[in-house]
Structure formats: structure tokens, C-alpha cells
N, C-alpha and C positions, 0 to 999 in steps of 0.2 A: 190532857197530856198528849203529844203529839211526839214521832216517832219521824226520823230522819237517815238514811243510809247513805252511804258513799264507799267507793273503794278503789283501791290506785295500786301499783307494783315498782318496786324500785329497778329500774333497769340497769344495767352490766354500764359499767364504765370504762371509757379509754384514758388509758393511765400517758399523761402529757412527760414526754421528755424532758426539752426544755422550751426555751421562748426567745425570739430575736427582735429586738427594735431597730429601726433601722430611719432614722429622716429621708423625708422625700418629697420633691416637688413634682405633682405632677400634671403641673400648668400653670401658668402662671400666678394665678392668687389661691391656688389651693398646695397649700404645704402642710404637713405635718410627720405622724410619724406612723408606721407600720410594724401591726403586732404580729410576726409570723410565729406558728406552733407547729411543735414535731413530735409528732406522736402515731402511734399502732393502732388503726381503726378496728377493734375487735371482733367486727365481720357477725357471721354467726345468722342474718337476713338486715330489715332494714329495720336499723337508729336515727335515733332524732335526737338532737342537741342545743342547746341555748347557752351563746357564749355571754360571761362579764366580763367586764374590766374596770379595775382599780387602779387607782396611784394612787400612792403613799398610803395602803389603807383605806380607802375614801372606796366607794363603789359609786365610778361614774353614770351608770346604766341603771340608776335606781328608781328610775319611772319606766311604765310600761311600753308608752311611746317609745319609748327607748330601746326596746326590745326586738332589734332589727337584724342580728344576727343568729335567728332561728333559719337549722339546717338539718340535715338528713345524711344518710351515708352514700345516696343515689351517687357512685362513679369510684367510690372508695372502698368498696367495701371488704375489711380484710386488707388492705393497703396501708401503706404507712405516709401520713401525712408528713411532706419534707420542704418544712420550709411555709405550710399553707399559710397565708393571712385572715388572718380573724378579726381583727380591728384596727381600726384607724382613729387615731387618735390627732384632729384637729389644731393648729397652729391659733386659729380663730377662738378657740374655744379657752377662757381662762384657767377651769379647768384639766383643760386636758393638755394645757402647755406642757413640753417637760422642760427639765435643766437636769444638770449633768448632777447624781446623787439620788434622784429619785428612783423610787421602784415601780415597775409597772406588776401587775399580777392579771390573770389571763383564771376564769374562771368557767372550765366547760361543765357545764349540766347535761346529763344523761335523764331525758323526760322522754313522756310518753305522747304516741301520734294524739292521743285527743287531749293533749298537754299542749301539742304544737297547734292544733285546728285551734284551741281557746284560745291561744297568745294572736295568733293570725285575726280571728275576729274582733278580738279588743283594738286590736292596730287597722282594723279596717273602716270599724267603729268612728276611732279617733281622726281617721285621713279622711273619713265621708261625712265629719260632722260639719257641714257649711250651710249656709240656705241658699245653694244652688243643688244639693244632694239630695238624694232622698232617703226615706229611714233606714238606718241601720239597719242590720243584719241581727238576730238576734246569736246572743254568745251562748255556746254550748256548755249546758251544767251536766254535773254527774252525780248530782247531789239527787237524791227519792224521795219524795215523790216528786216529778217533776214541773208539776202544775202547784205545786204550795210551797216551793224555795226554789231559791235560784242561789249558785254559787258553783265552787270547786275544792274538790278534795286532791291534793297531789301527794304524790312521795317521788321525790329524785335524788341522783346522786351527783354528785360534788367534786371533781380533782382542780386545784387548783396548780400554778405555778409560776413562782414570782422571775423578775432580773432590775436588776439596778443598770440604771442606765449611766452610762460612761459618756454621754454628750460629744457623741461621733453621726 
């Protein structure tokens, strides 16, 4: 029988106002649409956060790679986010089309810094996997004993907030 430990903290969350979409070109073959969020950064030292985003229900950002809008409070802190953009949502992308009727939902996660270093390494991982690169990096566990498993234990928290877009 072998014996395994991990342990994680749920961190304070910034509670999201509301959410603005708004289309935008901003160059010639890149169009699409921008998630702006307004909300109370809860200060307190430094947070880290990992934005989603959904339409219609669907979670566009369901792969790790995906996972590009990992951030920090570094300029905010205790500030109130007005208006910041969190995602873009691609013209190109069939998913991430809108039409006027859909709903976008903006999903911030309150995670922890070695929540962020892990997501960071998996996406370093996957941008360095070529046979011009050399070996990954290894990804950091928090999983005991460290040398007879590899993985991660998290606990985060969750405010979501939806808007229907009006195809303006």
C-alpha cells in the first residue's frame, strides 16, 4: 500500500460586475470580437487568475493550450477593473463566431501562483515540443512523494458572468 499527499487553498475571488462585447477590426484580416470585464480587484497582496470563455454554454478554452489568459494582479491591485479585456474572441474561428442572440460568459478563476507556474509549464511544454527544441521543462507537481508520482491537486474558485449579444 502506498501513501500519497497533496494540498491546495481556495483563494478569495473578484466578484465580476458585468461584461462588454464589442466587434472590432484591428487590421485588416483580424476581426472579431472583445470580451471587456468590470470588476473590483480585491487587493489584499498578489492574485492570480485564469480567464474562460463560453458561448452559448460551450467552453471555448477546453484544452490547456488554450490556456493563455493566465494573469496576476501586478498594476491592479485593489483597483477596479473598467472595461479591462479578457478575450477575444476570433472572426476566423467557427467557434467563436457570434450572431446576434448568442451569449458570451467570461469565466474568472481565482488559482494559486504554483496553480499559475503549472499552467505556464504545460504551455511551454507544448510551444517547445518541435525537433528543433530541446526537452521540456519539467512540470511542477505538488503531489508526495515527489519522486514516485507526478500530477496536481488544485482547489480554485469560480465567478462567472454571462451577456447576450445584441449583434452591434
Amino acid at each position: 500500500m502506498e501513501e500519497y499527499t497533496a494540498s491546495s487553498f481556495l483563494p478569495k475571488e473578484d466578484p465580476i460586475d458585468s461584461i462588454s462585447v464589442q466587434y472590432e477590426k484591428l487590421g485588416h484580416d483580424d476581426k472579431g470580437w472583445l470580451v471587456n470585464m468590470y470588476a473590483q480587484e480585491i487587493g489584499g497582496g498578489r492574485n492570480f487568475y485564469l480567464m474562460k470563455a463560453y458561448k452559448n454554454g460551450v467552453l471555448l478554452t477546453d484544452s490547456t493550450y488554450e490556456y493563455r489568459n493566465i494573469s496576476d494582479n501586478t498594476g491592479f491591485n485593489g483597483q477596479y477593473y473598467n472595461g479591462f479585456s479578457v478575450y477575444w474572441l476570433s472572426e476566423h474561428k467557427t467557434d467563436e463566431r457570434l450572431q446576434s442572440g448568442d451569449t458570451v460568459t467570461i469565466e474568472m478563476d481565482g488559482i494559486t501562483g504554483i496553480m499559475k507556474s503549472l499552467y505556464w509549464a504545460l504551455l511551454m511544454s507544448i510551444i517547445q515540443n518541435s525537433i528543433f527544441s530541446g526537452p521540456s521543462a519539467n512540470v511542477p507537481t505538488n503531489i508526495e512523494p515527489k519522486d514516485r508520482a507526478v500530477g496536481f491537486f488544485a482547489a480554485y474558485s469560480a465567478f462567472r458572468k454571462s451577456k447576450v449579444y445584441n449583434g452591434e
